[in-house]
VOGU-3710 file (C-alpha; in Angstrom, 3 decimals, decimal comma):
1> xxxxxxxxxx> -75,002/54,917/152,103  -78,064/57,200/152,979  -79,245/60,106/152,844  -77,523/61,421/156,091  -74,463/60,688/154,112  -75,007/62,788/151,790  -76,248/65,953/153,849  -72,722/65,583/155,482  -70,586/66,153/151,682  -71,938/68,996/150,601
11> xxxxxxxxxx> -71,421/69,192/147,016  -71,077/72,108/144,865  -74,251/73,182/142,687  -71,366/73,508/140,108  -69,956/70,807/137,039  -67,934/68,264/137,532  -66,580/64,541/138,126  -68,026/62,741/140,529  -66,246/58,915/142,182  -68,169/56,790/144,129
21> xxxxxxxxxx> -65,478/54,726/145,961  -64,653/51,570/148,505  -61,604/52,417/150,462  -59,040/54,147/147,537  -60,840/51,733/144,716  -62,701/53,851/142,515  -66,219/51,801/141,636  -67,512/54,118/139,453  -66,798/57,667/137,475  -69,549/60,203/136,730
31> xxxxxxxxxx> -69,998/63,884/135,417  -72,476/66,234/135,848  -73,981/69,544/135,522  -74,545/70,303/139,065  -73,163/67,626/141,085  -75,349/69,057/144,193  -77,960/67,572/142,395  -76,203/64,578/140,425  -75,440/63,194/143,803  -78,540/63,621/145,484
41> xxxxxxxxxx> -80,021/61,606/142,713  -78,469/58,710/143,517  -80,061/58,597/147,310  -83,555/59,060/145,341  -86,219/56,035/145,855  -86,924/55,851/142,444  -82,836/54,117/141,887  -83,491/50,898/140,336  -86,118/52,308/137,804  -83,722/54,968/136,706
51> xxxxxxxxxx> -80,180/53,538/137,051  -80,750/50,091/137,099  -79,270/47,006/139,259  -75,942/47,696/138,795  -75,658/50,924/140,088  -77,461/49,911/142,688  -75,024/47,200/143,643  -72,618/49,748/142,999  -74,179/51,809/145,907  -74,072/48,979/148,066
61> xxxxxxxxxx> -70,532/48,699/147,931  -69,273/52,009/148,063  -68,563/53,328/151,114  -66,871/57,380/150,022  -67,915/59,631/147,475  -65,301/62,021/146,127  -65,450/64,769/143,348  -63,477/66,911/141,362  -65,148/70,297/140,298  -64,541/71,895/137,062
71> xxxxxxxxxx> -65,084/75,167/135,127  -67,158/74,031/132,229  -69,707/71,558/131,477  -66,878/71,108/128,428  -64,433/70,314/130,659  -66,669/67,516/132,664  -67,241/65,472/129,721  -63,716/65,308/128,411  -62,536/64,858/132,006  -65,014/61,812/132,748
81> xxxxxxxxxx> -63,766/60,265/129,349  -59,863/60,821/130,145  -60,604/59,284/133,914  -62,313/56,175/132,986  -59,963/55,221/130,843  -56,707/55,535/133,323  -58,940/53,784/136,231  -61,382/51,489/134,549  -63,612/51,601/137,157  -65,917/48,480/137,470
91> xxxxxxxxxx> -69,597/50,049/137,334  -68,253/52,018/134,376  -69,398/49,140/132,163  -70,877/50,473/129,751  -68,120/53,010/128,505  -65,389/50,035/128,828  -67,554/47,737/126,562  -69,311/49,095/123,825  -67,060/49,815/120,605  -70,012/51,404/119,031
101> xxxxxxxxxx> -68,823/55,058/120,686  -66,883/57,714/119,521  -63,298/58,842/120,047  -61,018/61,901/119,272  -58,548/60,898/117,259  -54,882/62,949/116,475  -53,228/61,524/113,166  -49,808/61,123/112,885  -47,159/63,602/112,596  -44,797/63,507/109,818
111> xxxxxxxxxx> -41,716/62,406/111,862  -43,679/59,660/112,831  -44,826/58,611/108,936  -47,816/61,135/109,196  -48,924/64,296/107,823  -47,324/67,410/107,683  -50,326/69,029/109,702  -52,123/66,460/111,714  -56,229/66,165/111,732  -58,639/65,760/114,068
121> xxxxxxxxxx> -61,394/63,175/113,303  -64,316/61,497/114,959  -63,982/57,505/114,973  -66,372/54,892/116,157  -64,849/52,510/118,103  -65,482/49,325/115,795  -63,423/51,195/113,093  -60,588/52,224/115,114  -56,635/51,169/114,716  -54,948/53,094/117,063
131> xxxxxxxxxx> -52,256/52,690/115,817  -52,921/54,927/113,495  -52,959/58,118/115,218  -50,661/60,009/117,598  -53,272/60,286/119,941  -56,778/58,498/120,944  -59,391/60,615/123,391  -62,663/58,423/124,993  -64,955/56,535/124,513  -67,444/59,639/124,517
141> xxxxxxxxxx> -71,184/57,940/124,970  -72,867/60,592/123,795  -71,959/61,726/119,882  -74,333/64,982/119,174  -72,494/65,642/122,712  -68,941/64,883/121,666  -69,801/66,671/118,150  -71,260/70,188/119,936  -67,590/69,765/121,905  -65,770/70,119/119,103
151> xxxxxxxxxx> -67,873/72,851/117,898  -66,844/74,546/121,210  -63,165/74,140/121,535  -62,609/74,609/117,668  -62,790/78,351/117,799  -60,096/78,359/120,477  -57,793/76,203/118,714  -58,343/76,122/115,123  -57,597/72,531/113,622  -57,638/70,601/110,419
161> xxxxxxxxxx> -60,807/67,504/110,104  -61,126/65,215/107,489  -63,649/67,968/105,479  -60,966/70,821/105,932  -59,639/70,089/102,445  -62,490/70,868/100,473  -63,377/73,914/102,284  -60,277/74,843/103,329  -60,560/78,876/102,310  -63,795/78,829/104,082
171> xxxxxxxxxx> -62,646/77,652/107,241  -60,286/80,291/107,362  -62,057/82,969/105,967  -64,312/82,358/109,484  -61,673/81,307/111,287  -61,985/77,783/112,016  -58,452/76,940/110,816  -55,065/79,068/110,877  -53,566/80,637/107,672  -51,312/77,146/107,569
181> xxxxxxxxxx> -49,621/78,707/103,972  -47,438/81,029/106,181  -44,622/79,532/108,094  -45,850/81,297/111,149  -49,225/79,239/110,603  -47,909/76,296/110,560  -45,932/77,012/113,890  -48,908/78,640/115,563  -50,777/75,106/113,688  -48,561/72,795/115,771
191> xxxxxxxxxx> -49,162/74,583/119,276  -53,096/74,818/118,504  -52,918/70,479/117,928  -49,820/70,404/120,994  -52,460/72,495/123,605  -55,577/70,624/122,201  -54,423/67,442/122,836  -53,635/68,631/127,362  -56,901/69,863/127,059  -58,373/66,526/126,235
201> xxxxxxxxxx> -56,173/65,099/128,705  -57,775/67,867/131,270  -54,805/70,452/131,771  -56,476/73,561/131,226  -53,894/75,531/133,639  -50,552/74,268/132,063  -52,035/75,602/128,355  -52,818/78,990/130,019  -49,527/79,372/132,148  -48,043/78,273/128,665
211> xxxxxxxxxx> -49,866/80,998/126,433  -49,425/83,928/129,488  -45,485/82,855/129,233  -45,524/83,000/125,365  -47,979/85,910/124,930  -45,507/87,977/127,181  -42,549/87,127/125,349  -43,724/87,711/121,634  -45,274/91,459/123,519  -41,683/91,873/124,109
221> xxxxxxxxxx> -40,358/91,072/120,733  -43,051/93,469/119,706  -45,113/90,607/117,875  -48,171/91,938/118,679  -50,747/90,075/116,291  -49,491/86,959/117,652  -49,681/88,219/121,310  -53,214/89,094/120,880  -53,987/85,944/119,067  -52,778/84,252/122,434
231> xxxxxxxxxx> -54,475/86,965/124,385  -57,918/85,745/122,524  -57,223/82,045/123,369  -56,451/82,907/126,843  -59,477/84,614/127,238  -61,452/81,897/125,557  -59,950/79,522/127,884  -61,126/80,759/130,898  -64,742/81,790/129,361  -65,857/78,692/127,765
241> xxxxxxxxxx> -69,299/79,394/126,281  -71,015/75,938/126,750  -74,697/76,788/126,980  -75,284/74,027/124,084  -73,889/71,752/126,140  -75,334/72,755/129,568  -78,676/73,090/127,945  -78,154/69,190/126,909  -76,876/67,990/130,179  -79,387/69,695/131,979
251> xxxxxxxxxx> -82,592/68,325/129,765  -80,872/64,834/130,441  -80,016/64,903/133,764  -83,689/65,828/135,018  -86,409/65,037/131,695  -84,402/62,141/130,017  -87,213/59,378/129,258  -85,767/56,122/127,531  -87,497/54,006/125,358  -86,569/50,986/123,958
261> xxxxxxxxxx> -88,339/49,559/120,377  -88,039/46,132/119,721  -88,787/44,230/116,331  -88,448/40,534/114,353  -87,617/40,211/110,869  -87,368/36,854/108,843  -88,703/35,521/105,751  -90,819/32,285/106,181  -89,129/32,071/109,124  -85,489/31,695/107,657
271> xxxxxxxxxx> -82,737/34,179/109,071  -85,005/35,337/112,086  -83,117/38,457/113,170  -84,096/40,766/116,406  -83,141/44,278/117,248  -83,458/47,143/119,875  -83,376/50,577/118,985  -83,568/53,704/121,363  -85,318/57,343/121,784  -84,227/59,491/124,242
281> xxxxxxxxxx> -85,972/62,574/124,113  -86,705/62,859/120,618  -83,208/61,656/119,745  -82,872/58,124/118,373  -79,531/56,919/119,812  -77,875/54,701/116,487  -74,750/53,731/118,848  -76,958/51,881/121,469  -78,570/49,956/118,854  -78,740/45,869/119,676
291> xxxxxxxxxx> -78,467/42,908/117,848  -79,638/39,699/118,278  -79,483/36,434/116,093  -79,653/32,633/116,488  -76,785/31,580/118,550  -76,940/27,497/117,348  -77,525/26,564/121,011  -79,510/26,429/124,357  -80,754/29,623/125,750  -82,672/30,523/129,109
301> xxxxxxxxxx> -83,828/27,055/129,310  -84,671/26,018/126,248  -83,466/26,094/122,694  -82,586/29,356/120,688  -85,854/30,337/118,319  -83,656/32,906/116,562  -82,898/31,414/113,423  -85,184/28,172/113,666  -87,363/28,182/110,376  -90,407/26,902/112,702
311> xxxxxxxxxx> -90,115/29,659/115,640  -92,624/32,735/114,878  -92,531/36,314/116,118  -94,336/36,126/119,500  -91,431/33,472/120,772  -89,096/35,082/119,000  -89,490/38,527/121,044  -89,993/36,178/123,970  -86,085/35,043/123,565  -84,882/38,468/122,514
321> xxxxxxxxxx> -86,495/40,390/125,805  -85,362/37,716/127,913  -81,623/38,129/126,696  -81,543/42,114/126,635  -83,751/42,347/130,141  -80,335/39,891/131,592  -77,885/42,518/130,587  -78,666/44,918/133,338  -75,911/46,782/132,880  -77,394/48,423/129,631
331> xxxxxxxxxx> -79,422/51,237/131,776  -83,118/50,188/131,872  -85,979/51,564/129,440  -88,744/53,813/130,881  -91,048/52,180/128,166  -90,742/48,982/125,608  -92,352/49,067/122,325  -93,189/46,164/120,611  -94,296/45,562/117,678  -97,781/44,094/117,064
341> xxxxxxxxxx> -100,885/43,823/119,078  -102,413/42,087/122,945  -99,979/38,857/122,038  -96,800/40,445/122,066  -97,510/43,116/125,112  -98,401/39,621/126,887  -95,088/38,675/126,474  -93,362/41,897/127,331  -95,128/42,298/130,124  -95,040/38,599/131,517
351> xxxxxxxxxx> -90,881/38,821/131,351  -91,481/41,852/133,248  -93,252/40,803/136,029  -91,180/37,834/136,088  -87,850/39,608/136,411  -89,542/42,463/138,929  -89,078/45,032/137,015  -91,724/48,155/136,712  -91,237/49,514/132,542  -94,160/50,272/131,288
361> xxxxxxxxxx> -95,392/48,824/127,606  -97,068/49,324/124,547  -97,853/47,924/121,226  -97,808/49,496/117,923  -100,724/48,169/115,915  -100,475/48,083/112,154  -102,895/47,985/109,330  -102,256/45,729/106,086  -99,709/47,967/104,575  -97,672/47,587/107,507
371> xxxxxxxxxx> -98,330/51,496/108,762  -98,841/52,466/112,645  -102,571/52,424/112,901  -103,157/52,454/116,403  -100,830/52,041/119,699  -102,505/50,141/122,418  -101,554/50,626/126,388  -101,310/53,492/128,980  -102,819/56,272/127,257  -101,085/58,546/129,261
381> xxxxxxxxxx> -97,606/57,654/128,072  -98,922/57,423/124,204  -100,324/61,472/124,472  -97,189/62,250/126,169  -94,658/60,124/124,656  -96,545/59,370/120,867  -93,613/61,344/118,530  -90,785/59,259/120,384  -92,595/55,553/120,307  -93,321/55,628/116,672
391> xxxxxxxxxx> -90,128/57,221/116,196  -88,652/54,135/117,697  -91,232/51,570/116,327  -90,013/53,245/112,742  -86,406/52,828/113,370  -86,785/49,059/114,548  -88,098/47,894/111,813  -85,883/49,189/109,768  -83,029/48,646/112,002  -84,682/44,724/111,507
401> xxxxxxxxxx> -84,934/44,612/107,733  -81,570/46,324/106,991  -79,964/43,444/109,466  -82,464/40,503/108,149  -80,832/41,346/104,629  -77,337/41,458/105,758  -77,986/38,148/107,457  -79,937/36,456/104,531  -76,720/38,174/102,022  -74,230/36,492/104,604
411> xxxx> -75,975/32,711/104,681  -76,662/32,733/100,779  -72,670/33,024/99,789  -72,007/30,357/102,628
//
């Protein structure tokens, strides 16, 4: 593909899903904001640095690119969600893999051994036994994004969470939840949880040619409060006020800068631990967090230093950038921060250049009380970037001393 390809689609400068295909094989699912521009990213020089190898393997292979246009930024990112989970596509790696993202999750009617009025909860992926819920939505990659969703389509359809029964007169006082005492609220209760879950599965126009038919009919009976109430969700429906969520998408889309903190923990060199921790835009992002211990074996050549009471902290890093830098289908950092001074950005650096890869590095210098005291490299990225690298220096090391604990806990009961 090139980009004479693309000046023959013509996209819409509207949201959407976007499919990369090869024949009728979907490769890979997207959404976007605009996916005019979404698109025409992907025919930009800059690929590898901003997608990564896979994609760009993935572009290699695809030979169509199809998309499906929606009304609401809302809609795109439950759609994408509901999609790659019925195709699987094989780029979509990341969203098959990691069961440190979020889902929607329905419990249980009471029919089925549930509750009488079924919640709607936020689960991470680790934690979740679908079999315990009527219904499971995602993964969704992005949880602030997920979370300001909810905030969105609650108002529309009022439902129960897992706080609801502490504030439970609040809620309804500002209408988050519907008078459930009434047997009319419980009714009107069941249809909010029956139309919430076809709009996670992305049937917008079946709930609205529902509510016209219903609103209509309860006009008729002259049941006008609950006719307007419909009226109001109808109206909602087809005026989703997203700008939360389009204000997001848009600030990722075109400013998202990654970076990626790394840091060693150990105690005399017993239970050497390694993480990664990443800041996007002043955000750390807790579910792409990594993890890396000894694995009791031979690795890139030579023998694992994780976990060898001689190894130190230079070759330790060493090992840990080598095995993140391999899994190129994690999307590549715009900078790496290490921890220490010249010796480790040697290291970062030399895996770099060895692996071809253009990221950018700097160290975090400390003084004796283990505080940032200076951060050496390309002074244009610290001025620019200085808030987000310490704030990922800061959550590395704790991200390393909270795991070194668990570790050292774990091996002292063995």
């Amino acid at each position: 593909m090139d980009k004479k390809y693309f000046k023959k689609l013509k996209p819409p400068d509207s949201p959407g899903i976007y499919f990369f295909k090869k024949g009728k094989d979907i490769l890979y699912i997207g959404k976007a904001t605009s996916l005019k521009d979404r698109i025409k990213s992907y025919f930009g020089k800059d690929l590898i640095e901003t997608r990564g190898p896979v994609l760009l393997d993935m572009l290699f292979h695809a030979n169509k690119i199809d998309w499906q246009a929606t009304d609401s930024v809302l809609e795109a990112l439950i759609l994408e969600a509901e999609l790659i989970k019925k195709n699987q596509p094989k780029y979509n790696t990341k969203e098959k893999s990691d069961k440190s993202f979020n889902y929607v999750c329905i419990t249980k009617p009471a029919r089925r051994g549930g509750e009488e009025l079924p919640k709607v909860l936020i689960m991470r992926g680790k934690n979740l036994k679908k079999d315990n819920f009527s219904k499971t939505y995602g993964p969704f990659t992005n949880g602030g994004q997920l979370k300001e969703a909810l905030k969105i389509i609650r108002p529309i359809f009022p439902f129960l969470d897992d706080k609801s029964k502490n504030y439970l007169e609040f809620y309804k006082q500002v209408f988050l939840v519907p008078d459930i005492l009434t047997e009319q609220g419980i009714k009107q209760y069941k249809n909010n949880i029956k139309n919430l879950k076809l709009f996670f599965e992305g049937k917008k126009k079946r709930i609205l040619q529902n509510l016209e038919k219903e609103m209509k009919e309860h006009a008729k009976k002259h049941k006008f409060e609950i006719a307007g109430e419909m009226k109001r969700q109808i109206f909602s429906l087809k005026h989703i006020n997203d700008i939360a969520l389009l204000k997001n998408e848009r600030t990722k889309e075109k400013n998202s800068f990654r970076i990626e903190a790394y840091d060693i923990a150990h105690m005399g060199g017993k239970n050497m631990v390694g993480v990664m921790t990443v800041v996007e835009d002043e955000e750390a992002l807790k579910h792409e967090y990594k993890k890396f211990s000894a694995r009791g074996g031979y690795a890139f050549g030579g023998k694992t230093v994780l976990g060898n009471s001689k190894s130190n902290d230079v070759a330790a890093l060493r090992e840990v950038l080598e095995r993140r830098l391999t899994h190129s289908e994690w999307t590549y950092p715009n900078l790496i921060v290490v921890d220490g001074a010249v010796a480790q950005m040697n290291v970062a650096e030399n895996i770099l250049k060895k692996m071809n890869l253009k990221i950018k590095v700097v160290a975090v210098v400390k003084d004796e009380r283990h505080k940032p005291k200076s951060i050496m490299g390309d002074k244009e990225f610290i001025i620019k970037y200085k808030k987000d690298i310490l704030l990922a220096n800061s959550e590395a090391h704790r991200f390393a001393i909270a795991y070194h604990k668990n570790m050292r806990a774990k091996n002292f009961l063995r």
